[in-house]
C-alpha positions as CSV (number, residue, x, y, z in Angstrom):
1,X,0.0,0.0,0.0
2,X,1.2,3.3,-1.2
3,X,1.1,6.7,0.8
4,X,1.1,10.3,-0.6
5,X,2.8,11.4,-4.1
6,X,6.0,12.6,-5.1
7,X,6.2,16.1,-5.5
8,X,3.3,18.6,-4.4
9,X,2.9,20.6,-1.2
10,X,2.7,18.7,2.0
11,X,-0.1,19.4,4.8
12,X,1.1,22.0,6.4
13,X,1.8,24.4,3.1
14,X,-1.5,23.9,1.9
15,X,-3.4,24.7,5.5
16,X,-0.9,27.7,5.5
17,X,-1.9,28.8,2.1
18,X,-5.8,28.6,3.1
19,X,-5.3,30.6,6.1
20,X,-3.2,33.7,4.0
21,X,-5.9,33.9,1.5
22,X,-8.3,34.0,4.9
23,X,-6.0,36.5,6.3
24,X,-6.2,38.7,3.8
25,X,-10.0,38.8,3.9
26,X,-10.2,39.5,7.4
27,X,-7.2,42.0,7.3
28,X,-9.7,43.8,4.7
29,X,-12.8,44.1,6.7
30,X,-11.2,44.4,9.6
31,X,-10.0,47.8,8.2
32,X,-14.1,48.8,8.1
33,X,-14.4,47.0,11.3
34,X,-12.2,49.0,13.6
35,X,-13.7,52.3,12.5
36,X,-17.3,50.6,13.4
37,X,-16.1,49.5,16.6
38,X,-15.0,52.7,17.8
39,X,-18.5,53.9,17.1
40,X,-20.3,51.1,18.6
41,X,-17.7,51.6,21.2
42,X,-18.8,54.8,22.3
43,X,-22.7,54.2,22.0
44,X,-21.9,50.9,24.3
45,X,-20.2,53.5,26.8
46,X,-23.4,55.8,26.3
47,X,-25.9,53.1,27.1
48,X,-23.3,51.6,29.9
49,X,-23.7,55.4,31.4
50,X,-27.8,55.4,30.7
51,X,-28.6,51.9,32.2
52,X,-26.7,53.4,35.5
53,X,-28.1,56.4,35.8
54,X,-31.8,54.5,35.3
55,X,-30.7,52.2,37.9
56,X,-29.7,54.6,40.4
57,X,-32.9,56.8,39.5
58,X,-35.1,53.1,40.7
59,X,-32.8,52.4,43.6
60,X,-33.7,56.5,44.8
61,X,-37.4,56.0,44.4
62,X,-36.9,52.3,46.3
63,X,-34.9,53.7,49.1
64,X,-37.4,56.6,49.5
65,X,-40.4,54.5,49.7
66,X,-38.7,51.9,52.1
67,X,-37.9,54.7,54.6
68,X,-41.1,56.5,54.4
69,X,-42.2,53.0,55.5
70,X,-39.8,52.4,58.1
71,X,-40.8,55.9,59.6
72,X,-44.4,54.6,59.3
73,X,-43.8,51.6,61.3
74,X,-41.6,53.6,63.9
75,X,-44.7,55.9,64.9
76,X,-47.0,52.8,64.6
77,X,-44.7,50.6,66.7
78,X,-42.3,53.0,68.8
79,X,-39.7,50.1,68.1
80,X,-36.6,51.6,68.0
81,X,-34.9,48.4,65.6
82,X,-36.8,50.8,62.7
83,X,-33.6,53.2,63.3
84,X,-31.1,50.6,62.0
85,X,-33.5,50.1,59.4
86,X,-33.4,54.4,58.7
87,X,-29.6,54.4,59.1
88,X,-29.0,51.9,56.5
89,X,-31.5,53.4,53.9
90,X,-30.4,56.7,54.4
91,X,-26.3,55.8,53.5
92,X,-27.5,54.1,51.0
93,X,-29.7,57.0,49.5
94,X,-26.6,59.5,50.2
95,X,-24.4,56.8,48.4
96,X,-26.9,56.5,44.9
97,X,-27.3,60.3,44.7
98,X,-23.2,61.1,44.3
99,X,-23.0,58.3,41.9
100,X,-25.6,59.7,40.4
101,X,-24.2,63.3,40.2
102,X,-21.1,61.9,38.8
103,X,-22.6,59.9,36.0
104,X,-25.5,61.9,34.9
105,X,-24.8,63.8,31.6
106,X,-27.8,65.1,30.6
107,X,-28.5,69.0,32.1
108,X,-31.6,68.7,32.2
109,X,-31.6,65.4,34.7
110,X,-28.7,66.8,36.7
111,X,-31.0,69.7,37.2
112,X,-33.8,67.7,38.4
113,X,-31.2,65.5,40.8
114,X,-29.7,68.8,42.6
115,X,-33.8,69.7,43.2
116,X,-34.3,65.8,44.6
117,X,-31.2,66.3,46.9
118,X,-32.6,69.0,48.2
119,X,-35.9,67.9,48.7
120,X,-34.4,64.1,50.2
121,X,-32.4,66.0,52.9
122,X,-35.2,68.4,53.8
123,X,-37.2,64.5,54.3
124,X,-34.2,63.3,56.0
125,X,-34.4,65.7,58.7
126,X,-37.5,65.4,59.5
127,X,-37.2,61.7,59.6
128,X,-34.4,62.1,62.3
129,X,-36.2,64.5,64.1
130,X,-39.5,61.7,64.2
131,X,-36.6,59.2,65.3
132,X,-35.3,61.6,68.0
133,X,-38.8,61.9,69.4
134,X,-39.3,58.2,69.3
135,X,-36.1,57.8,71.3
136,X,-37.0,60.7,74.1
137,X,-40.5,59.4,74.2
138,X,-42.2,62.3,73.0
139,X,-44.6,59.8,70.3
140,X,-47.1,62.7,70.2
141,X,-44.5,65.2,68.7
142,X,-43.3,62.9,66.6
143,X,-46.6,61.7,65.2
144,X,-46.9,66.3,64.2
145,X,-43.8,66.5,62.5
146,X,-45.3,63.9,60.3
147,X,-48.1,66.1,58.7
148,X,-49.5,67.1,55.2
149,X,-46.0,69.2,54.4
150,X,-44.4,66.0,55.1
151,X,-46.5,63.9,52.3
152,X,-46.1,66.6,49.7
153,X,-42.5,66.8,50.1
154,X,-42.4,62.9,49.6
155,X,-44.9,63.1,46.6
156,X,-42.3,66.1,44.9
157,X,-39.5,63.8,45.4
158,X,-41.3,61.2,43.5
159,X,-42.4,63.4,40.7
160,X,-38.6,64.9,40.6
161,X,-37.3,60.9,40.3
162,X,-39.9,59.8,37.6
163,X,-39.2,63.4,35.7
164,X,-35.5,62.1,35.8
165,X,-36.3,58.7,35.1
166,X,-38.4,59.6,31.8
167,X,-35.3,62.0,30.4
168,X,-32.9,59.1,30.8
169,X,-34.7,56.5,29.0
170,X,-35.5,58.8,26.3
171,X,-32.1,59.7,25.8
172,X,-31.3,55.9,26.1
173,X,-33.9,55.1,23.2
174,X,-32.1,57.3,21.0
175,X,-28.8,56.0,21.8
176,X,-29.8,52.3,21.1
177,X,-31.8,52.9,17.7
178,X,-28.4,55.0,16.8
179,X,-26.5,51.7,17.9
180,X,-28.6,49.4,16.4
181,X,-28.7,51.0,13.0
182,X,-24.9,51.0,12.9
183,X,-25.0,47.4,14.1
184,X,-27.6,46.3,11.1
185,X,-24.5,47.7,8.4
186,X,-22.0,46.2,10.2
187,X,-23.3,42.9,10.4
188,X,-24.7,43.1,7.0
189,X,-20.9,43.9,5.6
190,X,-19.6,41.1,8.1
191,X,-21.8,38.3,6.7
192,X,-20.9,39.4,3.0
193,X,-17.4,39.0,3.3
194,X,-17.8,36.2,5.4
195,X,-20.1,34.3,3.1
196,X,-17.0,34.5,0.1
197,X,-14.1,33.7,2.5
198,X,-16.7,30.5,3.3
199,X,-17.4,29.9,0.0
200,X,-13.5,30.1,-1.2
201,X,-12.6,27.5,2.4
202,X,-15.6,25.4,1.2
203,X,-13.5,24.9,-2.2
204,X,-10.1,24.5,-1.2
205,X,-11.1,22.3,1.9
206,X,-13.1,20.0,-0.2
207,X,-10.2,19.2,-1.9
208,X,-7.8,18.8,1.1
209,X,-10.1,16.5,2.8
210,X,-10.6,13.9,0.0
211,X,-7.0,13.6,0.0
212,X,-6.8,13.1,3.6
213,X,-9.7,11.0,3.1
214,X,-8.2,8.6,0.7
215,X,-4.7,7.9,2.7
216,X,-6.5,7.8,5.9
217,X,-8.9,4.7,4.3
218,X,-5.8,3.2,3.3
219,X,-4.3,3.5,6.6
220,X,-7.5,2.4,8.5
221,X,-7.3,-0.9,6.0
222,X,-3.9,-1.2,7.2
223,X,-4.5,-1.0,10.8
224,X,-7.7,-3.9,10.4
225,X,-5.5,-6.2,8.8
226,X,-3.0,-6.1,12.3
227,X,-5.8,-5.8,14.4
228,X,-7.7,-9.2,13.0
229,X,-3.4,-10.7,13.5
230,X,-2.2,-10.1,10.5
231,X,1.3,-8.6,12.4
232,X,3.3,-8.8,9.4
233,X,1.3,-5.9,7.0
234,X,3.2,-2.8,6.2
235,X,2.5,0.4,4.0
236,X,4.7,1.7,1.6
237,X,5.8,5.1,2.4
238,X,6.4,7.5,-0.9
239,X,6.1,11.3,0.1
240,X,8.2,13.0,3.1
241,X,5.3,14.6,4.0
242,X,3.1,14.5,7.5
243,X,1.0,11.3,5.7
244,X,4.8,9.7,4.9
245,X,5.7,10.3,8.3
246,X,2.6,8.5,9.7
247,X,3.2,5.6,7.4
248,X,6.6,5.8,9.0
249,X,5.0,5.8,12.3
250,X,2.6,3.0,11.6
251,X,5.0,0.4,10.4
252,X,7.4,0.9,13.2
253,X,4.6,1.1,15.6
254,X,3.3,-2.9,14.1
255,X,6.8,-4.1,14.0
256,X,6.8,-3.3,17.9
257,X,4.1,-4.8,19.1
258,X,5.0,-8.2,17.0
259,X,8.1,-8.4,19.1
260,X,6.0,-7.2,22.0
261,X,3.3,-10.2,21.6
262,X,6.0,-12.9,20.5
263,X,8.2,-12.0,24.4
264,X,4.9,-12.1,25.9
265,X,3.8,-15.8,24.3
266,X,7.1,-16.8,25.8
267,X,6.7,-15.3,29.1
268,X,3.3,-17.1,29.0
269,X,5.1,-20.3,29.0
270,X,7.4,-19.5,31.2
271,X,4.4,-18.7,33.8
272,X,2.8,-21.6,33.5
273,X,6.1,-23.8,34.3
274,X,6.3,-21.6,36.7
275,X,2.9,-22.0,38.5
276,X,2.9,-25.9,37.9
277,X,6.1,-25.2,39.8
278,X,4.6,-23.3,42.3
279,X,1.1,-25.7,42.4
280,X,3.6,-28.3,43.4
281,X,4.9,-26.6,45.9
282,X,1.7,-25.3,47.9
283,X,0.4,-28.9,48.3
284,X,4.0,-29.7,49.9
285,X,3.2,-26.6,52.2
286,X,0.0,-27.6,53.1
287,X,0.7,-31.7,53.8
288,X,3.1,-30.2,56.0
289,X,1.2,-27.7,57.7
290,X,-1.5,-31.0,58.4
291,X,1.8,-32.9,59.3
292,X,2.6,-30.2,62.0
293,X,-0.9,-29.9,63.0
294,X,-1.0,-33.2,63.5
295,X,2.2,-33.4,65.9
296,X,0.8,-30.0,68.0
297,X,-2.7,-32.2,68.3
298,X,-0.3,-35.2,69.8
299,X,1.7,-32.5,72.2
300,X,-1.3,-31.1,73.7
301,X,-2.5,-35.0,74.1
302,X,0.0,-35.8,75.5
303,X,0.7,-33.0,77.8
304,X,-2.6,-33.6,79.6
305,X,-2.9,-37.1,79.5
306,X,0.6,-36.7,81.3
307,X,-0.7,-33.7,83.4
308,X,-3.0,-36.0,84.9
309,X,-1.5,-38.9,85.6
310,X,1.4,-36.7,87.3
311,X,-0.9,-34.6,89.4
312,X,-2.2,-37.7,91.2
313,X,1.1,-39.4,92.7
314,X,2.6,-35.5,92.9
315,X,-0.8,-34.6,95.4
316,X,0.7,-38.1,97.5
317,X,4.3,-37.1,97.4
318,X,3.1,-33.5,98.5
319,X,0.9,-34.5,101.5
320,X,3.9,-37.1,102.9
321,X,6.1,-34.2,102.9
322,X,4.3,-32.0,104.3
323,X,3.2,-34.7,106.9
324,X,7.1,-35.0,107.2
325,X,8.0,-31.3,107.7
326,X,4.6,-31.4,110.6
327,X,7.4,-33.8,112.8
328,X,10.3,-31.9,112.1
329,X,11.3,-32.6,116.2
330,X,12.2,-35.8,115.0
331,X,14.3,-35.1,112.3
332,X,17.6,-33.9,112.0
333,X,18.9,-30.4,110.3
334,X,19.7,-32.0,107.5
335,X,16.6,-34.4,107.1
336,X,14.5,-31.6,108.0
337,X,16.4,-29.1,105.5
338,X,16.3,-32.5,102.5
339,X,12.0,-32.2,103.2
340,X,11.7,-28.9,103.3
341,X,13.1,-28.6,99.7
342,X,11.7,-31.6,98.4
343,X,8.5,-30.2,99.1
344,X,9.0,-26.9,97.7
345,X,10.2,-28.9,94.4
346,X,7.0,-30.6,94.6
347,X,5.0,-27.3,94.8
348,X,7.0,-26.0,91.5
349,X,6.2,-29.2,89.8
350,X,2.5,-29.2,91.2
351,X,2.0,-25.7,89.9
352,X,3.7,-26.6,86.5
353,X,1.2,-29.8,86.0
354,X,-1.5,-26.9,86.7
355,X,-0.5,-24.8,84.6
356,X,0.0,-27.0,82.0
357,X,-3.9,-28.5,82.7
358,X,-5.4,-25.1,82.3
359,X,-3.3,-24.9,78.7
360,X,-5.0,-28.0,77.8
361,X,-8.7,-27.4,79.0
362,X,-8.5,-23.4,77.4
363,X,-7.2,-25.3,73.9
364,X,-10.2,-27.7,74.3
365,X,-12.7,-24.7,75.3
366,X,-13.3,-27.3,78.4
367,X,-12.5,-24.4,81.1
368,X,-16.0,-24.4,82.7
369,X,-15.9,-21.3,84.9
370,X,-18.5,-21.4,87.8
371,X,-18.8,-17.4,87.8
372,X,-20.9,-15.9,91.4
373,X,-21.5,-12.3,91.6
374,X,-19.0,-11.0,94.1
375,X,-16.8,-8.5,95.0
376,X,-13.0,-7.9,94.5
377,X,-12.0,-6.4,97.2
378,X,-11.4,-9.5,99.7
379,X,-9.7,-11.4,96.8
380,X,-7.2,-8.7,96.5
381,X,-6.8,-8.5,100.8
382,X,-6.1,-12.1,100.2
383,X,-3.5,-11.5,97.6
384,X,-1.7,-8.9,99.5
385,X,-1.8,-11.6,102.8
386,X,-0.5,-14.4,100.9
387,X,2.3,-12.4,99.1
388,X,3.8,-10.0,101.9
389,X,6.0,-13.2,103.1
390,X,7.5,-13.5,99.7
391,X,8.1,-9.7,99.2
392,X,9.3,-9.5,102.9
393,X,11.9,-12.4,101.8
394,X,12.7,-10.9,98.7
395,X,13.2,-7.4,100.2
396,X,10.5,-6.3,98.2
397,X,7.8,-3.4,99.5
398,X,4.2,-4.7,98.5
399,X,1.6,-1.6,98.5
400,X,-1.5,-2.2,98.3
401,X,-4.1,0.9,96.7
402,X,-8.0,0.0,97.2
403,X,-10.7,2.2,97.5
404,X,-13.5,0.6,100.4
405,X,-15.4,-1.6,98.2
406,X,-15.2,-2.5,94.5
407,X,-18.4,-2.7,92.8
408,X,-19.3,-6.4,92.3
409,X,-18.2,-8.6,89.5
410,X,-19.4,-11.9,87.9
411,X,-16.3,-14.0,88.4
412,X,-15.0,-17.9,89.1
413,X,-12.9,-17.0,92.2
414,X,-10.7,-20.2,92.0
415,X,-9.5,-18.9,88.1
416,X,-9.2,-15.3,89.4
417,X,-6.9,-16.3,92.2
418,X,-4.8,-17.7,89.7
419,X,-4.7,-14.7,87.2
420,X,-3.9,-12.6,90.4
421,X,-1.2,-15.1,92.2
422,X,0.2,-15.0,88.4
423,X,0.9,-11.3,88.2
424,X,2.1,-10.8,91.8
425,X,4.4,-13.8,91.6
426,X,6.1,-12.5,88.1
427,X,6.2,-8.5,89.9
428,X,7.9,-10.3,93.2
429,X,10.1,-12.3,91.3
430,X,11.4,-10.6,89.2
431,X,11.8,-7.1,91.1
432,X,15.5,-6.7,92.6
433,X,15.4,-6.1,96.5
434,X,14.8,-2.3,97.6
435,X,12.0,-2.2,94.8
436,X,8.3,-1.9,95.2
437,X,5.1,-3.7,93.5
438,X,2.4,-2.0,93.9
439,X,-1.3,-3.4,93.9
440,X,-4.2,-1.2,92.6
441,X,-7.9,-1.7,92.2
442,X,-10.0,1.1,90.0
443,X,-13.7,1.2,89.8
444,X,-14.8,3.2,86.5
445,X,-19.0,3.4,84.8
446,X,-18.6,-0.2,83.1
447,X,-15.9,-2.0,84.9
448,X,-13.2,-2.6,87.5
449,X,-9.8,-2.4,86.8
450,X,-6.9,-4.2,88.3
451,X,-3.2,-3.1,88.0
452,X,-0.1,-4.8,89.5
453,X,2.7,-2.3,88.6
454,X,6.4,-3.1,89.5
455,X,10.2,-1.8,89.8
456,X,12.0,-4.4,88.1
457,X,13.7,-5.4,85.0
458,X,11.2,-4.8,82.8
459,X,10.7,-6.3,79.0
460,X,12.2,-5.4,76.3
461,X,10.3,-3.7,73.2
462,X,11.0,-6.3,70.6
463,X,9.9,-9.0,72.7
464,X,6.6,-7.3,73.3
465,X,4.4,-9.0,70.6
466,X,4.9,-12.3,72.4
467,X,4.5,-11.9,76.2
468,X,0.8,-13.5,76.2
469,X,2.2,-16.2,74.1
470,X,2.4,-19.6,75.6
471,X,6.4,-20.8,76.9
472,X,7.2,-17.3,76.9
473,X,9.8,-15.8,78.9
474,X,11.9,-12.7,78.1
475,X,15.5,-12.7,77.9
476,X,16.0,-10.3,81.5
477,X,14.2,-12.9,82.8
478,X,16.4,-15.5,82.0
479,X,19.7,-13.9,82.4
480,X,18.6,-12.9,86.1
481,X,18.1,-17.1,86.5
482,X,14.9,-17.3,88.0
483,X,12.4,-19.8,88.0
484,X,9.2,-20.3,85.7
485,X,7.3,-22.0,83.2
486,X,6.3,-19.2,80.9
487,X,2.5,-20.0,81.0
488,X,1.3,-18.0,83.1
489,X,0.7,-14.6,81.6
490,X,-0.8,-17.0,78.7
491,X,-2.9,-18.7,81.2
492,X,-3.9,-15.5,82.9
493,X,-4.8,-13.7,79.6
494,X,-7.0,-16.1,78.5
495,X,-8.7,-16.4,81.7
496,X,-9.5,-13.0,81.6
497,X,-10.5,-12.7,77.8
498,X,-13.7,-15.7,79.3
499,X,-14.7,-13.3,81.8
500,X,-15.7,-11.1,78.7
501,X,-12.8,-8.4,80.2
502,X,-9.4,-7.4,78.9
503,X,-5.8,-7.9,80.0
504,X,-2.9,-5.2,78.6
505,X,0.6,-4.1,79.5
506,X,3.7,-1.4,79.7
507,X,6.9,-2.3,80.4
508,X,10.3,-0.1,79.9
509,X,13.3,-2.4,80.1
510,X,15.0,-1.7,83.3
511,X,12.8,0.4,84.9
512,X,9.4,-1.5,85.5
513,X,6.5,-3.0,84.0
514,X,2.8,-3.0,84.5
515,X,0.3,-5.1,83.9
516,X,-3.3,-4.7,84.1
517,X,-6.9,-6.1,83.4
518,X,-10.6,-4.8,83.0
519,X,-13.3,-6.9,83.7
520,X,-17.1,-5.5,83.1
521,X,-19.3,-4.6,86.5
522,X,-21.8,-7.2,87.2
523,X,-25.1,-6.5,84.7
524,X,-23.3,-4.6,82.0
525,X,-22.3,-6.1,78.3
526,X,-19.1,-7.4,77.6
527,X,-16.8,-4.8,76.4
């Protein structure tokens, strides 16, 4: 397919040649036009001036009338809120009549204006003496000053403004017959010249377009045959001109996108090797996510089936050695010294085995709390009583903060001894001696809040995300070598979390953490 001709003018001289012989049509009425246009110029500013002047003559007669009404309702009413009324009609009136002294052209209107000034002020004083009156109280003088001589200085005024008014628009009549006659030839001249420059466009762009018609068919042929796949069509470019440089365009243009569709039926295949690939691997991922669910269902298993058949022969070693330590008399120092730590092993292990039950029942949603409506506040005595030894040993100040009586909660006082013997033991143990943990109870409009706030080594930030999670137990902890199983915050969370409340921390490393829990006042929603 051939584009364009050798030889000839290219698109842009022949639109260039149309417009000059446009030009110089336009350049030629133009030269008529201007002298019009300073005519209709002038008229325009004539009727600009007229329009003003009648609009200012209506605005006077407006404003009059308004305040002769306002001074009506001031004697009829005695309210004095007609004065803001007066005081802004009466600007305005002084306003409209300079403009209107400035604008008006006509003698025989500014005559008639300088004889409504005068007769508007001799109103206007009147009207602030009636206001004055008003004001003092005096209705009766006011209601004199507005007599007959008052009316016929209002009915002069309005003769004066519609005298005025009937000068301006005849001298406005004038001025737009004068316009439009002047109008009529131009536009009569503008549509002759602009019917031949139309006629001469309508010739030369008839010809234009059916070339442009005839190379753009050929290029819109062109373009089907690569959108219905046929990548390999080209046109055959003969002329330099804007139509050569499209074709130019065009064949570069199909030549890139059958590279572009040829890389992308390889990457096609390379995708789906790759997704087969990656098919594979997701059902490895998920045979071994079953695999590992599978050994985390056996753990748990196990874990309880071994909880429970340690915590009966643990509860028998327990009450021997305690039934050991009750004869101490009998014993030596050092038998006495070997029971007294066997049994405090055995209460580690005892409270491990229990710890690791609750895991086990709060997995298996088999925690069956007996809740009672009660109180806080003797729970939290008890607390304090059972931990000042420890602290005392420890070298550890426990405070204790409660207000007289907590509101009453629905709790299972067996699980909410734990959650609390949790926190205090963690703020005791691992608070250095000289340091304090303090024990707080709050009472807000939906719920009680419990804090237990210590001194000591604190958690660090990056371990934050996994305090509640179960086997925790932060790095401090271990590097200060104390005891624990790293359930209980898990435990005590979750404990919390079936009451319907809420369990959060704070903790800067080496200064202290806090630790706290919400649970909602007996009657309300869960939060």
């Amino acid at each position: 397919m051939m584009l364009g001709r050798r030889g000839g003018l290219n698109i842009r001289a022949r639109l260039l040649l149309g417009f000059g012989t446009a030009l110089l049509l336009v350049v030629a009425f133009g030269v008529y036009l201007l002298g019009s246009l300073a005519i209709t110029s002038r008229s325009l500013a004539l009727l600009k001036r007229g329009f003003a002047v009648h609009e200012l003559i209506s605005g006077l007669e407006a404003d009059r009338q308004a305040l002769l009404a306002a001074t009506r309702a001031l004697l009829a009413t005695q309210d004095l809120t007609w004065e803001r009324v007066y005081d802004e009609k009466s600007a305005r009136v002084d306003e409209q009549l300079r403009r209107l002294k400035e604008i008006v052209a006509a003698k025989e209107t500014a005559q008639l204006v300088i004889e409504y000034e005068l007769v508007a002020r001799q109103l206007q004083g009147v009207e602030l003496l009636i206001v004055a009156r008003v004001a003092e109280g005096d209705v009766a003088r006011a209601h004199e000053l507005f007599d007959a001589s008052y009316e016929e200085r209002q009915a002069q005024a309005t003769v004066l403004l519609s005298q005025a008014l009937v000068g301006e628009r005849l001298l406005l009549a004038e001025t737009v017959e004068r316009t439009n006659r002047l109008l009529r030839s131009v536009g009569l001249l503008f549509w002759t010249v602009l019917a031949v420059v139309l006629a001469g466009a309508a010739v030369w762009l008839t010809r234009l377009v059916r070339h442009i018609t005839r190379v753009v068919r050929e290029l819109l042929a062109a373009a089907a045959a690569v959108a219905a796949g046929d990548l390999g069509r080209r046109v055959v470019v003969r002329s330099g001109d804007e139509f050569g440089q499209l074709g130019a365009h065009f064949n570069r243009m199909a030549r890139s996108l059958q590279q572009m569709l040829l890389a992308r039926d390889r990457q096609r295949k390379q995708l789906l090797v790759q997704n087969l690939e990656l098919e594979g691997t997701t059902l490895r991922l998920e045979e071994a996510v079953k695999h590992l669910q599978q050994i985390d269902a056996a753990k748990s298993d196990f874990v309880s089936v071994a909880a429970h058949q340690l915590r009966s022969p643990l509860t028998g070693i327990n009450w021997t050695l305690h039934a050991l330590s009750q004869e101490a008399e009998r014993l030596t120092p050092e038998q006495d010294k070997l029971v007294r730590d066997a049994a405090h092993a055995t209460d580690r292990l005892v409270a491990l085995v229990n710890d690791l039950l609750s895991v086990a029942r709060l997995e298996e949603g088999r925690l069956g709390l007996e809740k009672v409506k009660q109180s806080l506040s003797p729970m939290l005595e008890d607390a304090k009583r059972r931990f000042a030894a420890a602290a005392r040993g420890k070298g550890v100040q426990l405070m204790v903060h409660l207000p007289a009586q907590l509101p009453a909660v629905d709790i299972d006082r067996v699980r909410m001894v734990v959650v609390l013997d949790n926190l205090l033991d963690n703020a005791i143990k691992y608070t250095p001696p000289g340091g304090t943990v303090t024990l707080e109870g709050q009472a807000s409009e939906g719920e009680v809040t419990v804090l237990v706030k210590d001194t000591g080594i604190g958690i660090p930030r990056d371990e934050w995300s996994r305090v509640f999670t179960k086997f925790f137990r932060s790095e401090n902890a271990q590097l200060a070598k104390t005891s624990g199983t790293g359930l209980g915050l898990f435990v005590a969370k979750k404990v919390i979390e079936q009451h319907g409340g809420r369990m959060w921390f704070h903790s800067v490393e080496n200064e202290g953490s806090s630790f706290a829990f919400a649970l909602p006042r007996a009657g309300r929603k869960k939060n």
